[in-house]
GUTOR-251315 format. One record per atom (N, C-alpha, C): atom name; x, y, z. Coordinates in Angstrom, 3 decimals. Layout:
N
@atom->CA x->X y->Y z->Z;
...
This chain:
122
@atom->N x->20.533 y->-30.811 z->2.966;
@atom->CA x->21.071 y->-29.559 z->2.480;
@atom->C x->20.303 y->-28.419 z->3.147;
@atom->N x->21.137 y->-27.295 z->3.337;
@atom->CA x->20.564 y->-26.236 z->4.302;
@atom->C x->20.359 y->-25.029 z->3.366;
@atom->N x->20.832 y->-24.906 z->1.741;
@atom->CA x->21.036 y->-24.094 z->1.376;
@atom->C x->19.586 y->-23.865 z->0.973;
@atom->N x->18.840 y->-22.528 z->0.913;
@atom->CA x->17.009 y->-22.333 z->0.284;
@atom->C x->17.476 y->-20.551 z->-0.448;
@atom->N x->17.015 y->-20.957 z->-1.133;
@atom->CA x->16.130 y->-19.504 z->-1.952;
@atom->C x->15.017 y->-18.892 z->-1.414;
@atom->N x->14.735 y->-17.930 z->-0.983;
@atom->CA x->13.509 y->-17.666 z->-0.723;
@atom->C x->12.941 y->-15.998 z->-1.283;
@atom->N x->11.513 y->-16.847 z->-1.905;
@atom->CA x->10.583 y->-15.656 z->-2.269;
@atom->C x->9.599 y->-15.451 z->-1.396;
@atom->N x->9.640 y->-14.491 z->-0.820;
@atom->CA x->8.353 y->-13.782 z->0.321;
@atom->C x->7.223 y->-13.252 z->-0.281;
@atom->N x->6.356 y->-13.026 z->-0.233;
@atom->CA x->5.729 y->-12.570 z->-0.170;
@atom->C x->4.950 y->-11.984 z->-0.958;
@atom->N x->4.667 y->-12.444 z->-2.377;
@atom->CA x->4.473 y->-12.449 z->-3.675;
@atom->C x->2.821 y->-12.214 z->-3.661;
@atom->N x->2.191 y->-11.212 z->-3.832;
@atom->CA x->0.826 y->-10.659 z->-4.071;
@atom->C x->0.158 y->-11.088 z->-5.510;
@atom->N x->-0.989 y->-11.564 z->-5.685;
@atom->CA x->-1.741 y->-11.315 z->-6.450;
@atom->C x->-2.976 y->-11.591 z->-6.578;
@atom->N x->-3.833 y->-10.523 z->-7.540;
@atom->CA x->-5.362 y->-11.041 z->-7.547;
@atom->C x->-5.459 y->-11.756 z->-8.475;
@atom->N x->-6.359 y->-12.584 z->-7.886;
@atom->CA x->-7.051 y->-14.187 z->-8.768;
@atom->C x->-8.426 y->-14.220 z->-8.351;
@atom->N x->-8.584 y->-15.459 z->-9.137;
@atom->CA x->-10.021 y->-16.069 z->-8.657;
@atom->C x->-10.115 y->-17.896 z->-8.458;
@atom->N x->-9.692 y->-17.912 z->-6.754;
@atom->CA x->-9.699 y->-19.637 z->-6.783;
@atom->C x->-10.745 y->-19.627 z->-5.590;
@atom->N x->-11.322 y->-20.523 z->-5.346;
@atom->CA x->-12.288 y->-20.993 z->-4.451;
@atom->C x->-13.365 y->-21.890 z->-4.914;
@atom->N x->-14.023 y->-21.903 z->-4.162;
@atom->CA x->-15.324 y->-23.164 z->-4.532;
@atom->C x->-16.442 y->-22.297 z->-4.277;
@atom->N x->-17.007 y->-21.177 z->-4.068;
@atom->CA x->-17.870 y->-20.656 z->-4.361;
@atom->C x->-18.274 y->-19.793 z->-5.639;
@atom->N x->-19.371 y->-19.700 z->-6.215;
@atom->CA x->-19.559 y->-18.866 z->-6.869;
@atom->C x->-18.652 y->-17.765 z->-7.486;
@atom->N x->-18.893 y->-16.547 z->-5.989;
@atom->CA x->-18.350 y->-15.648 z->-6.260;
@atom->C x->-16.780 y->-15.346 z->-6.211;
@atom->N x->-16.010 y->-16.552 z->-5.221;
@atom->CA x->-14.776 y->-16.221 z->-5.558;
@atom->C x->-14.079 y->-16.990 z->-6.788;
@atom->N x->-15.209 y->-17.564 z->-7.764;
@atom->CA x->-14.386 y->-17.536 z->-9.204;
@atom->C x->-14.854 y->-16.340 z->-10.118;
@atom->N x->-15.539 y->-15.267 z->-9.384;
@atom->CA x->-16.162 y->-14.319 z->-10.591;
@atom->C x->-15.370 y->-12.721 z->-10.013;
@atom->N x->-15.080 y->-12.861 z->-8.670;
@atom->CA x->-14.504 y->-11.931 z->-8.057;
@atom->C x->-13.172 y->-11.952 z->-7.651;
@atom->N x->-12.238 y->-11.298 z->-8.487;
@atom->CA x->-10.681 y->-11.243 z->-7.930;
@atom->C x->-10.298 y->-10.844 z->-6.301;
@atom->N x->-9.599 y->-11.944 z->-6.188;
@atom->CA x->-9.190 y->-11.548 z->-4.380;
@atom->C x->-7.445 y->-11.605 z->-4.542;
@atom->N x->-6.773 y->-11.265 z->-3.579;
@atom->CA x->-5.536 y->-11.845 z->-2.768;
@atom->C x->-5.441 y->-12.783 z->-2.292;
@atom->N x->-4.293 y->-13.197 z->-3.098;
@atom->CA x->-3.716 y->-14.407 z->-2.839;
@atom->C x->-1.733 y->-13.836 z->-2.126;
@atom->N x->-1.342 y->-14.515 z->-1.660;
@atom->CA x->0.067 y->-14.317 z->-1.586;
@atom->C x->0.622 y->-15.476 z->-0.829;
@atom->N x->1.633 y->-15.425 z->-2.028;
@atom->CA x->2.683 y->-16.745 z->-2.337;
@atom->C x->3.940 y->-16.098 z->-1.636;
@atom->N x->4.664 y->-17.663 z->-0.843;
@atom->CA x->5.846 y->-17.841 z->-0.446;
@atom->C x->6.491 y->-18.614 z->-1.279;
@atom->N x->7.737 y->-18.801 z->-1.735;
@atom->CA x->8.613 y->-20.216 z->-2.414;
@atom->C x->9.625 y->-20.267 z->-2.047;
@atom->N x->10.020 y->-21.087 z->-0.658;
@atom->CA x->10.962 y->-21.620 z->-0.718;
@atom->C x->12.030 y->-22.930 z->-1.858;
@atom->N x->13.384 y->-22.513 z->-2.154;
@atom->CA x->13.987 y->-23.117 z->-2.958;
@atom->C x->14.998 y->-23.786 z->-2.389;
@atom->N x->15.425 y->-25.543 z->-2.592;
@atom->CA x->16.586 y->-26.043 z->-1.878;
@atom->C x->17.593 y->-26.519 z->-3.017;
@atom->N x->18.329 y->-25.794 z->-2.683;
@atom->CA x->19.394 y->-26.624 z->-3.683;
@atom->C x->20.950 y->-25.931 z->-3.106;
@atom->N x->22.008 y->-26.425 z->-3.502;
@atom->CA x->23.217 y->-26.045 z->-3.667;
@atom->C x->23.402 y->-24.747 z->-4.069;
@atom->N x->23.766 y->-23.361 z->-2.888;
@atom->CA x->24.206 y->-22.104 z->-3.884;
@atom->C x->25.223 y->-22.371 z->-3.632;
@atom->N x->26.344 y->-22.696 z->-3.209;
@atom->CA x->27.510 y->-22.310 z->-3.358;
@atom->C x->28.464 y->-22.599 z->-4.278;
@atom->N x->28.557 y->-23.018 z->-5.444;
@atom->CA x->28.682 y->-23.279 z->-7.028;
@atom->C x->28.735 y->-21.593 z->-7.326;
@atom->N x->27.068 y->-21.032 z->-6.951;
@atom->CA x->27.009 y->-19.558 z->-7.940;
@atom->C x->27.363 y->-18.830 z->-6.811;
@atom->N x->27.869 y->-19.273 z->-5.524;
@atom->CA x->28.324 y->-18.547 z->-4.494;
@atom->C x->29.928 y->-17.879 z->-4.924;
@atom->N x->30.630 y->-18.870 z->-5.524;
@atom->CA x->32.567 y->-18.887 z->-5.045;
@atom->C x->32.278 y->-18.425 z->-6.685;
@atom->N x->31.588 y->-18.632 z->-7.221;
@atom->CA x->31.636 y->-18.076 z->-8.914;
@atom->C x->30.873 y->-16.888 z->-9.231;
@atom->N x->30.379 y->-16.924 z->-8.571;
@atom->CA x->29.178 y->-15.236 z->-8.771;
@atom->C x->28.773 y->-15.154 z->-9.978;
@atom->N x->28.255 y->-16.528 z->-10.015;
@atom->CA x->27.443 y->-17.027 z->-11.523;
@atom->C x->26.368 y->-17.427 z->-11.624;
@atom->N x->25.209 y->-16.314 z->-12.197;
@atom->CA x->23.858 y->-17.002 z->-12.356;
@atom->C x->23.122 y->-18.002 z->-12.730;
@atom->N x->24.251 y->-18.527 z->-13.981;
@atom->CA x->23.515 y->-19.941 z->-14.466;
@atom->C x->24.133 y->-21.137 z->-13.613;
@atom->N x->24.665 y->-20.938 z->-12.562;
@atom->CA x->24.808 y->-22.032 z->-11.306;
@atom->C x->23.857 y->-21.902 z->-10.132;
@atom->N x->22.688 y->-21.042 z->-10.143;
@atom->CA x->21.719 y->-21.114 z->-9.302;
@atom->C x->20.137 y->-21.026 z->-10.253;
@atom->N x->19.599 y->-20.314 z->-9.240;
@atom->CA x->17.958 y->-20.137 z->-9.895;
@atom->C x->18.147 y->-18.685 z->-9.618;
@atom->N x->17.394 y->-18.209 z->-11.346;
@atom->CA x->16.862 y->-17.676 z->-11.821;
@atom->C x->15.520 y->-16.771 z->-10.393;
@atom->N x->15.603 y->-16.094 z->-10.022;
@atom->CA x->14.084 y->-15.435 z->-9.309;
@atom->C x->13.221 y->-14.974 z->-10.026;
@atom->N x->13.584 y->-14.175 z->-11.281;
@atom->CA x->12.769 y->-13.575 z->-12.626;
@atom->C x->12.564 y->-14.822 z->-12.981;
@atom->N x->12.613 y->-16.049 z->-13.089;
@atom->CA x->11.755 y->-17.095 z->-13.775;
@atom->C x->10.966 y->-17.936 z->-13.227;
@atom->N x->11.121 y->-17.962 z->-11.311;
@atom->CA x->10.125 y->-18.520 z->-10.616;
@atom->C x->9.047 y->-17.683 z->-10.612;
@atom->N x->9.309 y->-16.327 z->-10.280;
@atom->CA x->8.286 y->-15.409 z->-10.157;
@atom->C x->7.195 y->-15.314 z->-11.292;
@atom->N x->7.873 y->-15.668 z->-12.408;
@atom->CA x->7.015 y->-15.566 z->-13.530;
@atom->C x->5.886 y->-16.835 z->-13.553;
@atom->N x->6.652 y->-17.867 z->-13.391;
@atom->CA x->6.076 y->-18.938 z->-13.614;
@atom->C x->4.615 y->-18.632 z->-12.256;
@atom->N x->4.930 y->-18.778 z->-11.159;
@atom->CA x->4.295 y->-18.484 z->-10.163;
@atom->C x->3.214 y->-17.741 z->-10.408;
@atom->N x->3.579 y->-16.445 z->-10.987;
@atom->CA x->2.245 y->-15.342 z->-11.544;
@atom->C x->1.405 y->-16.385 z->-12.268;
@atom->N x->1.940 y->-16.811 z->-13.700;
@atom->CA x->1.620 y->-17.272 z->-14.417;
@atom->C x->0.262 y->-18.191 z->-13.764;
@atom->N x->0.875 y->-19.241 z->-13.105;
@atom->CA x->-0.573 y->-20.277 z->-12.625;
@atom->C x->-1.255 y->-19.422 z->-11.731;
@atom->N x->-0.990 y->-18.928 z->-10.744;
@atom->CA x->-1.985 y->-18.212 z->-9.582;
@atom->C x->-2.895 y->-17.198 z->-10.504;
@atom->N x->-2.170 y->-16.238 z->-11.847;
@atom->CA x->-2.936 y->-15.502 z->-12.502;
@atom->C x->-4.149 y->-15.993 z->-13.715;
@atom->N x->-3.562 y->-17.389 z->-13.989;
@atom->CA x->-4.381 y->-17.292 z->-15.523;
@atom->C x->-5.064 y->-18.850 z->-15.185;
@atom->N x->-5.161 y->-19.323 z->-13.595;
@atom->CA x->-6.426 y->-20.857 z->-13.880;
@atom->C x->-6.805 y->-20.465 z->-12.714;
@atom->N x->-7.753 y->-21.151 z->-12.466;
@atom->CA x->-9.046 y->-20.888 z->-11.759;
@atom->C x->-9.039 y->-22.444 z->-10.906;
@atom->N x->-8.583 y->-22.210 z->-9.765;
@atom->CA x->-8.670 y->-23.803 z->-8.874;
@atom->C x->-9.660 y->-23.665 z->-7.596;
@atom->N x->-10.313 y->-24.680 z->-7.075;
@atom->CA x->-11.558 y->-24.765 z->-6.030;
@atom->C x->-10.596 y->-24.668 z->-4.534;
@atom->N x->-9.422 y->-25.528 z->-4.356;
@atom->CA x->-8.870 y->-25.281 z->-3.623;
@atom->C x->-7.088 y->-24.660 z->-3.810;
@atom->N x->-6.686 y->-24.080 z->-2.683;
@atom->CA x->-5.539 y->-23.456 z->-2.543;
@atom->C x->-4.542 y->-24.651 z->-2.236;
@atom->N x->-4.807 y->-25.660 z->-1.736;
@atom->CA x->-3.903 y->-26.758 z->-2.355;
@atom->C x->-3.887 y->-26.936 z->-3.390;
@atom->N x->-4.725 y->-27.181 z->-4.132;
@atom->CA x->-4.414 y->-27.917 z->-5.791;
@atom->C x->-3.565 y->-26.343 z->-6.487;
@atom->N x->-3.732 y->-25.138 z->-6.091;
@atom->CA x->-2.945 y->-23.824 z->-6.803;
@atom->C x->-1.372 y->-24.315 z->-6.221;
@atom->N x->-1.433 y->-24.780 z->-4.808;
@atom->CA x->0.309 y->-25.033 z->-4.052;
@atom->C x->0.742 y->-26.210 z->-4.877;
@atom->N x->0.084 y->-27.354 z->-5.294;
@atom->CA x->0.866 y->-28.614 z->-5.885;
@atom->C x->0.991 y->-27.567 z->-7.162;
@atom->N x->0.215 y->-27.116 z->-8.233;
@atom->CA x->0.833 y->-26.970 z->-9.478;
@atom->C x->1.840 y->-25.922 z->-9.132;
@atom->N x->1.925 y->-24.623 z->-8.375;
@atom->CA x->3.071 y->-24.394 z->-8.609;
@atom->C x->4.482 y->-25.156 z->-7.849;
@atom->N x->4.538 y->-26.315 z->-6.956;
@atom->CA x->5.914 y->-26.552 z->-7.164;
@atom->C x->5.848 y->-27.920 z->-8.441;
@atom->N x->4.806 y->-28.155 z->-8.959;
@atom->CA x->4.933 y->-29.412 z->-9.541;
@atom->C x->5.727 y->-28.653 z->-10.887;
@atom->N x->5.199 y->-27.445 z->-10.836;
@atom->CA x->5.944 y->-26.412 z->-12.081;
@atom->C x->7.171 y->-26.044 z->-12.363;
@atom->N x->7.241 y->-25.387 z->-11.099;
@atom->CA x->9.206 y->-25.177 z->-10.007;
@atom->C x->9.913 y->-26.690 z->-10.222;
@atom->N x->9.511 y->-27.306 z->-9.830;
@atom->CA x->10.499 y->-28.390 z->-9.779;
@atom->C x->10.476 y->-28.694 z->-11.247;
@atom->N x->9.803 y->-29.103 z->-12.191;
@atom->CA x->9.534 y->-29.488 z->-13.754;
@atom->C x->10.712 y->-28.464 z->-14.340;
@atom->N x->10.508 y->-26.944 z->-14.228;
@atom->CA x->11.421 y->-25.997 z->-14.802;
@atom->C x->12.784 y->-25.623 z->-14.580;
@atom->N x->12.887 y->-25.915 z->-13.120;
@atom->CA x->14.269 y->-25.767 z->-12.016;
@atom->C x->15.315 y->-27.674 z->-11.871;
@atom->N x->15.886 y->-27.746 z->-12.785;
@atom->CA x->16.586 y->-28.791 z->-12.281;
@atom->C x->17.556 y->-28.482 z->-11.465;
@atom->N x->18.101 y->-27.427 z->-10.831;
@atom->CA x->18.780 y->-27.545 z->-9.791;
@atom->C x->18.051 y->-27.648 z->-8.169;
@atom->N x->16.785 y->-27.634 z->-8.311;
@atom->CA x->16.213 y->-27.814 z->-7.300;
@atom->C x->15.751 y->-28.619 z->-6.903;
@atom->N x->16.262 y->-28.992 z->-5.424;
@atom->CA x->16.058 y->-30.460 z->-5.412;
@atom->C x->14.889 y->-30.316 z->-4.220;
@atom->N x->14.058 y->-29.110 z->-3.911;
@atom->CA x->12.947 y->-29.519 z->-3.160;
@atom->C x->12.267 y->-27.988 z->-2.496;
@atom->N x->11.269 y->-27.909 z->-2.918;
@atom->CA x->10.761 y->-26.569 z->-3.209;
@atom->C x->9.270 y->-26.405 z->-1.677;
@atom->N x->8.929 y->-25.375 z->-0.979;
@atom->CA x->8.571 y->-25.744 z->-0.288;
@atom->C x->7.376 y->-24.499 z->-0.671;
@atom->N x->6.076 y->-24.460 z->-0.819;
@atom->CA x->4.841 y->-23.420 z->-1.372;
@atom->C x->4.384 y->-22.731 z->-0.261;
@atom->N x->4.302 y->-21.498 z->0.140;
@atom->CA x->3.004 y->-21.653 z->1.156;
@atom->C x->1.919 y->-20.139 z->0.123;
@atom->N x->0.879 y->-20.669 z->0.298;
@atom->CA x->-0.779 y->-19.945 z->-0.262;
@atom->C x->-1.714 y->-19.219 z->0.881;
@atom->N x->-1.557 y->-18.043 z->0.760;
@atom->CA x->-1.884 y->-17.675 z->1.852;
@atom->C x->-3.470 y->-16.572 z->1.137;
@atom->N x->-4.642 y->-17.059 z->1.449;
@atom->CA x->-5.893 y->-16.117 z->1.042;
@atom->C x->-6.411 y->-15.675 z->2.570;
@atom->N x->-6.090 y->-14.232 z->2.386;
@atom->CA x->-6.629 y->-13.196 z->3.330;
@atom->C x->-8.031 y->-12.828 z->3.174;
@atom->N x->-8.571 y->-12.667 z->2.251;
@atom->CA x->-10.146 y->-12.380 z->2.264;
@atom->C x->-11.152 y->-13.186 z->2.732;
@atom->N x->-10.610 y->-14.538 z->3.040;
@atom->CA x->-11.833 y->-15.918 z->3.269;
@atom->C x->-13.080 y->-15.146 z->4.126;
@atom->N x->-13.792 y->-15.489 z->3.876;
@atom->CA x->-15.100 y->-15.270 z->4.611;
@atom->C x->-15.752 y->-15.854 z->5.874;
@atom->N x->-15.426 y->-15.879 z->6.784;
@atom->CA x->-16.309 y->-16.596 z->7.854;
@atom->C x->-16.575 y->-16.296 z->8.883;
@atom->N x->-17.345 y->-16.802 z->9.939;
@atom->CA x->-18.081 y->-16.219 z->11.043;
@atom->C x->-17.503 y->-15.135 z->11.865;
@atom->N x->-15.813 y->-14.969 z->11.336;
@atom->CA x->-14.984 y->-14.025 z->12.738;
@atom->C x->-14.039 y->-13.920 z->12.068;
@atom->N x->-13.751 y->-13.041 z->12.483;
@atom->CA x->-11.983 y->-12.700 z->13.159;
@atom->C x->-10.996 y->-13.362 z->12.311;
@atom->N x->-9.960 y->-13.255 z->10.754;
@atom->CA x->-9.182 y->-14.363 z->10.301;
@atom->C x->-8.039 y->-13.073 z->9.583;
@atom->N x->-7.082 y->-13.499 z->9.898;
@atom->CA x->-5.990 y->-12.476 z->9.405;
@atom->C x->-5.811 y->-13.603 z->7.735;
@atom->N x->-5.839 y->-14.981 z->7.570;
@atom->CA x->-5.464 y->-15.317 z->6.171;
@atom->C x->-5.936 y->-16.693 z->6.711;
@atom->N x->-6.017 y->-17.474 z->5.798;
@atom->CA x->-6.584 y->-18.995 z->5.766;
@atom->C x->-5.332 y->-19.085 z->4.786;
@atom->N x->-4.518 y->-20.599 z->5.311;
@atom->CA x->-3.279 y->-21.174 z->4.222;
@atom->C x->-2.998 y->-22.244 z->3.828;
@atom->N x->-2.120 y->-22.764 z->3.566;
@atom->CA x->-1.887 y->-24.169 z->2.980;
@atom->C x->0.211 y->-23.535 z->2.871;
@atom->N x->0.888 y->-24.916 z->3.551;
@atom->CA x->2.541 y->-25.174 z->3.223;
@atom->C x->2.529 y->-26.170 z->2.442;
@atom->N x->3.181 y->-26.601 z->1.457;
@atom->CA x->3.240 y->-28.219 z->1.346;
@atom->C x->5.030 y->-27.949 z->0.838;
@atom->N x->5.819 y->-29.232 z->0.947;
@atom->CA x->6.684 y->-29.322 z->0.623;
@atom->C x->7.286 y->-30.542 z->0.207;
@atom->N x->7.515 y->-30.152 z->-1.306;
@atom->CA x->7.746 y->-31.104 z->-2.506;
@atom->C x->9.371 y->-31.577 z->-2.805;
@atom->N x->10.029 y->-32.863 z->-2.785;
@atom->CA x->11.103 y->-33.486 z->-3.257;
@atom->C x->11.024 y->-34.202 z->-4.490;
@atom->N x->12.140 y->-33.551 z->-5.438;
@atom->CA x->12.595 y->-34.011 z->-6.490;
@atom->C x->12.371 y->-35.109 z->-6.214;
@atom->N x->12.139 y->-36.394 z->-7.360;
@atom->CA x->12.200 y->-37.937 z->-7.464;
@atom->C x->13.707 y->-37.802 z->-8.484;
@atom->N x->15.041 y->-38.106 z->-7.957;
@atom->CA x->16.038 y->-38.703 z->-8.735;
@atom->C x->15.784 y->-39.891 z->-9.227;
């Protein structure tokens, strides 16, 4: 299936890392979510409860990136599609990307990231 949802570019401060200070100090984070499923149901019907909701990924999304505290930016990418997919049954395969711009290291880094991309088990 070719059909995706997509959320760009979704900002927020948190606190995930494995140091010290980036669980005591809020940074940027920003989330992508790709969504796969069938629109054309809420396409030929111009009906919301035949697709996904964006006010309820977005929420959910805030929700984990805002209120837990993870060492790595993978384990923040599995819970939110393990979340997306749990809440979204029309989605049959959700794709994360975690993007932290502040990382710290010897040079030069526009963002340090993580993609992963998750399929429904029918």
């Amino acid at each position: 299936m070719s059909d995706r949802i997509v959320l760009a570019g979704m900002v927020f401060q948190a606190r995930h890392g494995v140091l010290d200070w980036e669980k005591s100090t809020a940074q940027r984070f920003e989330v992508d979510v790709e969504l796969v499923l069938d629109v054309q149901p809420a396409g030929l019907d111009d009906d919301l409860t035949r697709t996904v909701d964006y006010r309820a990924v977005y929420r959910v999304v805030r929700q984990i990136v805002e209120s837990t505290t993870y060492n790595l930016i993978e384990a923040l990418a599995e819970a939110i599609a393990h979340e997306i997919l749990a809440e979204q049954p029309l989605v049959d395969e959700v794709v994360i990307r975690v993007r932290k711009p502040e990382v710290r290291l010897d040079g030069p880094l526009d963002s340090a990231g993580v993609e992963i991309r998750r399929v429904r088990n029918r």
